[in-house]
C-alpha positions as semicolon CSV with decimal commas, in nm:
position;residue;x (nm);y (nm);z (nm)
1;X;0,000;0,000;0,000
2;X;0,292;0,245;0,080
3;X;0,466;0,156;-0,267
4;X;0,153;0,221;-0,428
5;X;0,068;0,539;-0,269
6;X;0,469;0,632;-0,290
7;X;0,459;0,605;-0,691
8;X;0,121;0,777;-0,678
9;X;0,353;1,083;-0,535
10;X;0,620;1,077;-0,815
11;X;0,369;1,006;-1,093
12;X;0,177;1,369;-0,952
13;X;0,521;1,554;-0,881
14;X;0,621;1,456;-1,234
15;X;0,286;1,551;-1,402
16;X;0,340;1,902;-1,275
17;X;0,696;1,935;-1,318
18;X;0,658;1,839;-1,689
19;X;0,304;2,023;-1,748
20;X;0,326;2,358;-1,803
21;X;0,049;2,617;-1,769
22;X;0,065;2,964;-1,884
23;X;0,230;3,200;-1,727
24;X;-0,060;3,409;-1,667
25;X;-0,282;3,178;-1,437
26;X;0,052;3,063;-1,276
27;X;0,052;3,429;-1,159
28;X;-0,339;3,472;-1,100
29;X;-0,269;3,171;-0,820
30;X;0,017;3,295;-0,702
31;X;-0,070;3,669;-0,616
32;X;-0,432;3,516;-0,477
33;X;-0,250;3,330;-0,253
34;X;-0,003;3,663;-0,190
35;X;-0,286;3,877;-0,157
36;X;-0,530;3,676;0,134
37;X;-0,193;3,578;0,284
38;X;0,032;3,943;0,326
39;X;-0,242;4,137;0,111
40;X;-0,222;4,432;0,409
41;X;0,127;4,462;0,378
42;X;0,228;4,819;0,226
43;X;0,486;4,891;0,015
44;X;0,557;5,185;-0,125
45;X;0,235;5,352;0,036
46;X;-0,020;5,053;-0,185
47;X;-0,090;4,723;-0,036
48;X;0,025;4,403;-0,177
49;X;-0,306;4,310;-0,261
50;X;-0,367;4,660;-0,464
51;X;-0,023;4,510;-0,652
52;X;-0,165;4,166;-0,714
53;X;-0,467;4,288;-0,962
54;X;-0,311;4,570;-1,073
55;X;-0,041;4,367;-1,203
56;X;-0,277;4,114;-1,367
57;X;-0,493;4,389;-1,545
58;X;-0,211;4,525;-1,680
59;X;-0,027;4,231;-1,803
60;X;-0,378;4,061;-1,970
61;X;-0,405;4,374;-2,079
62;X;-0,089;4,364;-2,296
63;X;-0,195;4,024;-2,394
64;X;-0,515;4,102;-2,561
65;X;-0,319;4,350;-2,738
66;X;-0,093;4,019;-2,899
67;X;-0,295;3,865;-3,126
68;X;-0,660;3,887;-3,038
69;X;-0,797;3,670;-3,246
70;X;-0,710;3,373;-3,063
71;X;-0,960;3,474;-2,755
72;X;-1,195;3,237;-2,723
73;X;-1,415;3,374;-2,403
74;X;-1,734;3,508;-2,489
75;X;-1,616;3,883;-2,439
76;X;-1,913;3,960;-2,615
77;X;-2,187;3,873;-2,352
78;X;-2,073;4,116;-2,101
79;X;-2,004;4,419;-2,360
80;X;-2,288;4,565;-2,272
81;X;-2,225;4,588;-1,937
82;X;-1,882;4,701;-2,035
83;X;-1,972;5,002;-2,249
84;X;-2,164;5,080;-1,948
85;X;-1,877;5,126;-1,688
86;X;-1,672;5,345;-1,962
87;X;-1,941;5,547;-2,023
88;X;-2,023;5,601;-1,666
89;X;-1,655;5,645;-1,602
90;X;-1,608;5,916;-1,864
91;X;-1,870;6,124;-1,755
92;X;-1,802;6,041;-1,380
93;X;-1,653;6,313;-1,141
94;X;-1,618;6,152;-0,844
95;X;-1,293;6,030;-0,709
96;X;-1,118;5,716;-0,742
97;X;-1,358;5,652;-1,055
98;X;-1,083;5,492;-1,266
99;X;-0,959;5,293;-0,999
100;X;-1,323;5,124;-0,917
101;X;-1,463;5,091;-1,261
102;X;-1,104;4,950;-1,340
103;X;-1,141;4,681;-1,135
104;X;-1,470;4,612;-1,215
105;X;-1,375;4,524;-1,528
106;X;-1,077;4,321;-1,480
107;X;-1,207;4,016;-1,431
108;X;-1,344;3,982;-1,755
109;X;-0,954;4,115;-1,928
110;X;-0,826;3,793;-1,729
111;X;-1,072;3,570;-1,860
112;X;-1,030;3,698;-2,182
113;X;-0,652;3,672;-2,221
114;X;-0,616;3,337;-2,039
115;X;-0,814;3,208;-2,367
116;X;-0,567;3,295;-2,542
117;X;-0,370;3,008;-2,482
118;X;-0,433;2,649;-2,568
119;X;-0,491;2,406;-2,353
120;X;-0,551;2,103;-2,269
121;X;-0,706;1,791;-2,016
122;X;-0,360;1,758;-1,890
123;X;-0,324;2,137;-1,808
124;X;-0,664;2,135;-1,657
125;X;-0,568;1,849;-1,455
126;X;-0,282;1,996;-1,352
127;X;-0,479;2,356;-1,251
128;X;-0,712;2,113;-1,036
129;X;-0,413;1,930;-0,872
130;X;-0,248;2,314;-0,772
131;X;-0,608;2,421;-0,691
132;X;-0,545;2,121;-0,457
133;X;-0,198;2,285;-0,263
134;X;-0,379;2,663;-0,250
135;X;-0,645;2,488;-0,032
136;X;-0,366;2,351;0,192
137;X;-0,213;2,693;0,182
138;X;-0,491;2,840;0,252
139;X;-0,573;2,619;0,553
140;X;-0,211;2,729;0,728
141;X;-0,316;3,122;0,647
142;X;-0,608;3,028;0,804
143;X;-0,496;2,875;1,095
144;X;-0,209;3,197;1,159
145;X;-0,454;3,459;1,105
146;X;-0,684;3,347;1,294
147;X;-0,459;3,312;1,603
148;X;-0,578;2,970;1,616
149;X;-0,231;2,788;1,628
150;X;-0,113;3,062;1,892
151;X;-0,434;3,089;2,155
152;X;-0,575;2,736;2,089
153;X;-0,917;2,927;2,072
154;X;-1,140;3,009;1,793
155;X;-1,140;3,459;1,783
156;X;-1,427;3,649;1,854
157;X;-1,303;3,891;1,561
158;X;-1,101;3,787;1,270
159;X;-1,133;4,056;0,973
160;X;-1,128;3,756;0,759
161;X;-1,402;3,849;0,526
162;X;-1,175;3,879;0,207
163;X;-0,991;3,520;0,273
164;X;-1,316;3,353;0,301
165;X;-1,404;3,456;-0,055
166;X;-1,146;3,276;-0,229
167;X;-1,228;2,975;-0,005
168;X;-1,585;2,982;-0,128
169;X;-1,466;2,974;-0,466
170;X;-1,226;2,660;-0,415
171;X;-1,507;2,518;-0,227
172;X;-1,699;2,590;-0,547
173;X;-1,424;2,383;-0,739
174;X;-1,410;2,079;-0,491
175;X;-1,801;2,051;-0,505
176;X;-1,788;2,018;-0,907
177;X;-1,524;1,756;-0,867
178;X;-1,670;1,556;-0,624
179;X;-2,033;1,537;-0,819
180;X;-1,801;1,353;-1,074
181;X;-1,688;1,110;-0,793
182;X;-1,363;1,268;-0,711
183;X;-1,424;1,182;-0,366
184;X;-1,130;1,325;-0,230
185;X;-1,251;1,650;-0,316
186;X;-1,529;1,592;-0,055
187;X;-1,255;1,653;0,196
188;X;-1,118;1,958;0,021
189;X;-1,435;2,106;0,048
190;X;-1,498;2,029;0,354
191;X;-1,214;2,174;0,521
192;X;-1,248;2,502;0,333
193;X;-1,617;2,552;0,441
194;X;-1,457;2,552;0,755
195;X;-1,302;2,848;0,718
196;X;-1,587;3,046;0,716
197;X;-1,672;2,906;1,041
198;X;-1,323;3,010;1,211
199;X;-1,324;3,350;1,074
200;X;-1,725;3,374;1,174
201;X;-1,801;3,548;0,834
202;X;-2,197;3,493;0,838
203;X;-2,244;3,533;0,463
204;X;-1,948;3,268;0,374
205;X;-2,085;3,025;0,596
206;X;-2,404;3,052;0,358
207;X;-2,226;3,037;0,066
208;X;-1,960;2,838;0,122
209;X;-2,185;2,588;0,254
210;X;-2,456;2,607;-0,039
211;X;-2,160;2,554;-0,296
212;X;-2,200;2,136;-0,249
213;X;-2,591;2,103;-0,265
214;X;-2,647;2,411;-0,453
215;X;-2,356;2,331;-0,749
216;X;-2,482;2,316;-1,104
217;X;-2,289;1,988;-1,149
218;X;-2,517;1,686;-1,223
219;X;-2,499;1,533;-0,889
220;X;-2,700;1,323;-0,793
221;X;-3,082;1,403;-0,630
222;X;-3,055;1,231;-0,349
223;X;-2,704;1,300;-0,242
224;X;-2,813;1,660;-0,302
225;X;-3,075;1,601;-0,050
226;X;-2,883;1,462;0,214
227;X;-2,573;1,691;0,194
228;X;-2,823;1,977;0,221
229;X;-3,017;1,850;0,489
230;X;-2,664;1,765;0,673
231;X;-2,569;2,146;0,598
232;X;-2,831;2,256;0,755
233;X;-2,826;2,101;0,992
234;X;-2,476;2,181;1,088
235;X;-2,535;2,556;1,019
236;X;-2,824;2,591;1,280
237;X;-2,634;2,397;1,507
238;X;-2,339;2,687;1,466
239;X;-2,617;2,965;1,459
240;X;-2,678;2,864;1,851
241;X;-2,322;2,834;1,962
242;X;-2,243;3,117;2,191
243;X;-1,962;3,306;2,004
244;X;-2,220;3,299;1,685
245;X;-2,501;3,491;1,871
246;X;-2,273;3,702;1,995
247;X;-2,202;3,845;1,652
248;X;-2,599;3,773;1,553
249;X;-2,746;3,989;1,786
250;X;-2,661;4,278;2,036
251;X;-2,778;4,158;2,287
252;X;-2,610;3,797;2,252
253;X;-2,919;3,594;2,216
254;X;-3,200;3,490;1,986
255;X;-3,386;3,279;1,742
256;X;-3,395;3,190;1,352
257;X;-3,717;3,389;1,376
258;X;-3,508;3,723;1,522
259;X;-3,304;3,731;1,158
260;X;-3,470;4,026;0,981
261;X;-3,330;4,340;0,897
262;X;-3,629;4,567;1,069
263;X;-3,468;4,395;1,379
264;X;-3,310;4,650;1,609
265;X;-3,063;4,374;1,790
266;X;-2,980;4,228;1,488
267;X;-2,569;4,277;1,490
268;X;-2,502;4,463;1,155
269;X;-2,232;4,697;1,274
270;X;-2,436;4,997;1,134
271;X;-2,526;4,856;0,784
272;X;-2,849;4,854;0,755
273;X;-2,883;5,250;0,898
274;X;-2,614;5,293;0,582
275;X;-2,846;5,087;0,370
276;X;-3,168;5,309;0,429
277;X;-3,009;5,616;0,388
278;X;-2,860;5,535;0,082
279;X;-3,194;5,342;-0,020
280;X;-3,328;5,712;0,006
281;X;-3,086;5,861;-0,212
282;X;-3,104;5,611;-0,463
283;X;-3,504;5,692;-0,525
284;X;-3,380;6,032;-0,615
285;X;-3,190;5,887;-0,961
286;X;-3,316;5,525;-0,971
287;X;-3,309;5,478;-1,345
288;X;-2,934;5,608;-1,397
289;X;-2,789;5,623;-1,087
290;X;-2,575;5,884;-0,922
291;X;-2,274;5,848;-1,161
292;X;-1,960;5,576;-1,114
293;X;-1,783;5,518;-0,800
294;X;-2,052;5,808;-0,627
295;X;-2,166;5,576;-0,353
296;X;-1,820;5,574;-0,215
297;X;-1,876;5,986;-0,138
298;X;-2,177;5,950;0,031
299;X;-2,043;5,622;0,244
300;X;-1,769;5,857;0,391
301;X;-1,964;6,159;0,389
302;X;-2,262;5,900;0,650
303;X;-1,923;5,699;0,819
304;X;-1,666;5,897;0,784
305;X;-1,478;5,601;0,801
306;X;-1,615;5,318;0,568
307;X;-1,580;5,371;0,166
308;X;-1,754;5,094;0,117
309;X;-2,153;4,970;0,151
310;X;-2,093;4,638;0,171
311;X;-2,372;4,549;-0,055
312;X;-2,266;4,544;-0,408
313;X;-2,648;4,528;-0,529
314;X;-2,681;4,877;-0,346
315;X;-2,385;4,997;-0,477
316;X;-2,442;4,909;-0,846
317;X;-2,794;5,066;-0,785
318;X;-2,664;5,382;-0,612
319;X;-2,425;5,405;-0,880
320;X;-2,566;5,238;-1,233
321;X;-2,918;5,289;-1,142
322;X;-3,185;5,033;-1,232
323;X;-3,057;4,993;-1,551
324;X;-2,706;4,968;-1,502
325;X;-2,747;4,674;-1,244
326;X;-3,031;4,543;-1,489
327;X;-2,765;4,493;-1,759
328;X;-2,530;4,389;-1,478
329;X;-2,753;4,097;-1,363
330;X;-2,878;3,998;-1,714
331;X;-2,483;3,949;-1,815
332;X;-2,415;3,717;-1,509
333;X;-2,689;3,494;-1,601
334;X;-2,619;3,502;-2,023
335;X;-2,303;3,406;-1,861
336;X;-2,426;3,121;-1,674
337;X;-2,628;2,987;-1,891
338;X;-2,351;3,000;-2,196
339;X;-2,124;2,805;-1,960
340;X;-2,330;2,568;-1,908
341;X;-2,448;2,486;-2,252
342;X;-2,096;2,494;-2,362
343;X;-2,060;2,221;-2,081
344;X;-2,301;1,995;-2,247
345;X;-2,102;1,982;-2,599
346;X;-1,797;1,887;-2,421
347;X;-1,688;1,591;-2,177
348;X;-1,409;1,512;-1,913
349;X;-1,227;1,825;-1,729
350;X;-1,360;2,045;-1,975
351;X;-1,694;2,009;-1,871
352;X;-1,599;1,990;-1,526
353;X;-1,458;2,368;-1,575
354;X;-1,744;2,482;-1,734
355;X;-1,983;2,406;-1,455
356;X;-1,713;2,500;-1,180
357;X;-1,738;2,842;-1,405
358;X;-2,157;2,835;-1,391
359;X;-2,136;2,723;-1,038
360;X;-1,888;2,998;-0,908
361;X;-2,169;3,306;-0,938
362;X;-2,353;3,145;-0,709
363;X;-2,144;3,217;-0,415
364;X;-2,017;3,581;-0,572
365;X;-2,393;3,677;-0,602
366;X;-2,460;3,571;-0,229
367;X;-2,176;3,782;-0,132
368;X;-2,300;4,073;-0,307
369;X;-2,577;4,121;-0,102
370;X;-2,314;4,166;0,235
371;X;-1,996;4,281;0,107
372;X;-1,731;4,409;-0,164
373;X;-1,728;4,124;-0,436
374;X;-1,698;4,308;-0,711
375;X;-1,435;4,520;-0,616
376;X;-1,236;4,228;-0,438
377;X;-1,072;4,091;-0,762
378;X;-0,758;3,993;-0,567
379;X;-0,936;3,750;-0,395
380;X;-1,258;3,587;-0,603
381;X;-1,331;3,765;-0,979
382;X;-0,990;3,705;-1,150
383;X;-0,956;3,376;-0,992
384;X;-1,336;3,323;-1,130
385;X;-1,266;3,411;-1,450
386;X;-0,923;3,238;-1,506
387;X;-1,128;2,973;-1,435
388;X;-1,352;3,013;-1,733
389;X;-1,070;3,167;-1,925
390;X;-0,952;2,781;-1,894
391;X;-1,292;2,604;-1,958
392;X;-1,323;2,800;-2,331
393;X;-0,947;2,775;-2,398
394;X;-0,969;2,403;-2,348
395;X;-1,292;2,407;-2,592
396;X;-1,150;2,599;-2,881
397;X;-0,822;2,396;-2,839
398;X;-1,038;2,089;-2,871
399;X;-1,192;2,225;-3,194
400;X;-0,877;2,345;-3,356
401;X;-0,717;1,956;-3,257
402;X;-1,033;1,778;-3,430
403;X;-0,987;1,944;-3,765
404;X;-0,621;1,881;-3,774
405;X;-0,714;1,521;-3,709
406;X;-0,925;1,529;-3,933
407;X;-0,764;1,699;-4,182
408;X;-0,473;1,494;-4,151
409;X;-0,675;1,183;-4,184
410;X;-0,813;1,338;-4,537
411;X;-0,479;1,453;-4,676
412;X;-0,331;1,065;-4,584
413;X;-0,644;0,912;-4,807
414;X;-0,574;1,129;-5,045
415;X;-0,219;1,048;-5,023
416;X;-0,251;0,662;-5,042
417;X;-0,535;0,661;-5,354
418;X;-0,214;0,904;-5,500
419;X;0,029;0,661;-5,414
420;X;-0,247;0,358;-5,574
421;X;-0,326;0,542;-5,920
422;X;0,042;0,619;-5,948
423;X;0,174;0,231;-5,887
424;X;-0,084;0,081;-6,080
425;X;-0,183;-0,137;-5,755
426;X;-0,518;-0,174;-5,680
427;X;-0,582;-0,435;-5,452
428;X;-0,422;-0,773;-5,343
429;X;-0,447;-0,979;-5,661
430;X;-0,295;-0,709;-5,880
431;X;0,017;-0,775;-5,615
432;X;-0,010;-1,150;-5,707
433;X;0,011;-1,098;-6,073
């Protein structure tokens, strides 16, 4: 069993030394795991997770400009929503405007220029098997931050909101893979929906949790069932631990029935006051919004210390207006819904990247309604979108391999009845004569 296991080991330490994946989402997993792990850590007066998707927009960037015709992501679906932000940013004249419509953008630049490339099942394989050592990274960042490994104790605080994202989205990954009976990704997953749980981030206990049950992967009914059931049944078992009521509600106690927003103990740290005042302003310009990057102004002119609403559906309606997040929301699903027809016209890890793609915007929805998603592209969207970058690279590589099989196969008939008409040989007996 240990030789077995032991050449298991060389056969996976070979298959990534050998393998080589681009460049590009080499770096993407690299500064992720940089940016949750120092990401606070200034130098030069910007933070290392500023640097992180800075660096990637500007090098995708410089990739799209090097021969564009080989993208193969679907740029197309989310142009609307595109011309949007420029437009919004052009005529914008609030501060930091650039810098927040820039990074709303930048996921889709990384998806697009990681198509680019070709790949393969092998290099997919290989992403998974990395995806594999992030989690275990991610586990010891975890585990320091947290003060865990030092005190023994879970924290009351953690200010781990950020990490948790980019655990929900490996989650998302291990749940795909483990409705195609990879059932050591059951483990994977398991341990990163604890993470949540450590760093007491209510919304990424949701939606880390929901990434199993809820995945778009064709697992099956019943499983789905039970796993949500067990879920469930786990999370209301966490809801009525003490250190989890003492973040739910001011007065550290109460029920499933107490969650509601028009609850005064409800523990929202001052969100939902935000909320309605900005819920007021927004029913001054609800069809256009206020202009880009505006809801950051009236955050610090209500807080004077947030910049931030932490609700991205607020913000993109404070901002965009009802159209804006209109065409926001009906690009997400086009999205989803392209993804996941392009997974039914392909098999093996191309279709499992497709539906890890479809499945991701589950979780990045579910944190839009609670925090900074769409401007945390260090941590979740370029990850996301590498991700689907991958799925349509693999596709169109797929394509372009089939009709150089095939066309091989057609030039080497035409080659041999050549050969035939030249020689004079037609069959067997012609040989015998």
């Amino acid at each position: 069993m240990k030789n077995i296991f032991t050449v298991k080991l060389i056969r996976e330490r070979k298959s990534l030394r050998l393998i080589k994946l681009p460049f590009i989402v080499i770096f993407v997993m690299i500064s992720t795991i940089v940016a949750s792990g120092f990401g606070g850590v200034d130098i030069f007066g910007f933070s290392l997770k500023g640097y992180a998707w800075i660096m990637q927009f500007v090098l995708c960037l410089l990739l799209l400009f090097h021969k564009p015709k080989r993208i193969s992501f679907p740029w197309h679906l989310w142009s609307p929503w595109v011309c949007l932000v420029l437009v919004y940013l052009v005529l914008s004249p609030y501060e930091n405007a650039l810098q927040r419509s820039t990074m709303i953008v930048c996921p889709i630049i990384v998806g697009a220029a990681v198509s680019r490339y070709s790949i393969r099942e092998a290099e997919l394989q290989q992403f998974s098997k990395l995806c594999e050592y992030i989690a275990l990274t991610f586990y010891v960042i975890i585990a320091f931050k947290s003060g865990i490994l030092l005190l023994g104790v879970l924290p009351e605080i953690t200010g781990l909101a950020a990490e948790t994202m980019t655990g929900a989205l490996l989650a998302t990954l291990f749940a795909v893979r483990y409705a195609y009976e990879k059932r050591r990704a059951l483990f994977y997953w398991a341990g990163l929906s604890l993470i949540p749980i450590i760093a007491l981030t209510r919304t990424a206990i949701a939606a880390t949790g929901l990434t199993l049950p809820a995945t778009f992967a064709p697992l099956n009914f019943r499983k789905r069932i039970i796993i949500f059931i067990i879920v469930a049944a786990i999370g209301i078992g966490i809801f009525y631990t003490e250190r989890f009521q003492k973040k739910m509600f001011y007065s550290g106690e109460g029920t499933l029935a107490d969650v509601s927003l028009s609850n005064p103990d409800l523990g929202t740290a001052g969100r939902v006051w935000l909320w309605e005042l900005m819920e007021q302003e927004v029913t001054l310009r609800p069809w256009f919004g206020h202009g880009a990057n505006s809801s950051e102004e009236i955050v610090i002119a209500i807080t004077d210390v947030l910049k931030h609403p932490h609700n991205d559906w607020l913000r993109l309606r404070y901002d965009y207006g009802y159209i804006g997040t209109f065409i926001f929301g009906l690009c997400l699903l086009i999205q989803v819904f392209h993804a996941l027809k392009q997974a039914g016209n392909v098999g093996g890890e191309n279709k499992i990247f497709f539906y890890i793609g479809a499945s991701s915007f589950l979780p990045f929805v579910l944190f839009m309604f609670t925090d900074n998603i769409i401007l945390y592209v260090s941590f979740f969207g370029n990850f996301q979108f590498t991700i689907l970058g991958l799925a349509y690279a693999a596709q169109k590589t797929r394509e372009i391999d089939t009709q150089r099989y095939l066309h091989m196969v057609s030039m080497t008939h035409l080659w041999n009845s050549l050969d035939k008409k030249h020689t004079g040989v037609n069959n067997i007996s012609d040989c015998k004569e």
